[in-house]
N, C-alpha and C positions, 0 to 999 in steps of 0.2 A: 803031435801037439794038440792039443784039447783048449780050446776058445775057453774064456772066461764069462764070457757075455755073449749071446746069439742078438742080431737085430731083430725086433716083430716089426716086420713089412708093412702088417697091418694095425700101427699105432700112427702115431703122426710122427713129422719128421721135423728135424732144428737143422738149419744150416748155420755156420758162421762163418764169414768172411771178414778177412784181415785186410784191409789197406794200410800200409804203410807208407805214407806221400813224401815225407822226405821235407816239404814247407811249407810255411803256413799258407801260401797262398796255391798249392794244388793240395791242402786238406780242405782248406775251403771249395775250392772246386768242385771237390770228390761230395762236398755234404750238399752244395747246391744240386750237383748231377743226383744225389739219391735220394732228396725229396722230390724231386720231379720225378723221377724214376719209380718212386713208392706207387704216383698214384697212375700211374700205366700199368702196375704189376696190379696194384687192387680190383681194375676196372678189366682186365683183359685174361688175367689169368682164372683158375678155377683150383680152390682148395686153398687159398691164402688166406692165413687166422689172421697173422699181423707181424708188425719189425719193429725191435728197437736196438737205436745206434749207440753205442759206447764212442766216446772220444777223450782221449788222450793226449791231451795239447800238448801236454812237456815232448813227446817222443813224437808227434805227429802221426798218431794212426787212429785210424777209425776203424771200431767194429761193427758189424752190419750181423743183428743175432734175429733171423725170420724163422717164424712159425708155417708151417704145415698140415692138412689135414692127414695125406696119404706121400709116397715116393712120387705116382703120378703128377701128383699137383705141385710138387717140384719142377718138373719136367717140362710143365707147362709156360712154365719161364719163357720157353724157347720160339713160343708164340707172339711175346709180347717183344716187338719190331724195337724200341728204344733199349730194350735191355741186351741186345742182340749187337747192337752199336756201341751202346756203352762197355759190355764187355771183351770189344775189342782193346779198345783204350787201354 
């Protein structure tokens, strides 16, 4: 099988993450936790261009669509101590 698409390692990287909450009162939850959250990943991490959220009030899901400079500066998440908690949750 022959890829259609190779990743360049060395462009920047999109993640998206899906919350699905399920009610309004743990989608609010989820948008409280991830402005608070933005600015611990802004302040702590290394390579973050920036995030913007999608919401979907009828079906209750938020999307969470952040920018990257490098996969490293992904990775880097894993330093910032509230994002480490919160995605336990």
């Amino acid at each position: 099988m022959i890829p259609l698409l190779e990743p360049d390692l060395t462009g920047g990287q999109v993640m998206v993450t899906r919350f699905e909450c399920g009610t309004l009162w743990n989608l609010l939850w989820i948008l409280a936790m991830h402005m608070r959250l933005k600015i611990d990943v802004r302040r702590q991490s290394r390579g973050f261009v920036g995030v913007k959220g999608l919401i979907d009030w009828r079906r209750r899901t938020f999307l969470s669509i952040s920018l990257w400079r490098d996969l490293d500066s992904v990775y880097s998440m894993g330093n910032v101590r509230r994002h480490v908690s919160a995605a336990r949750v």
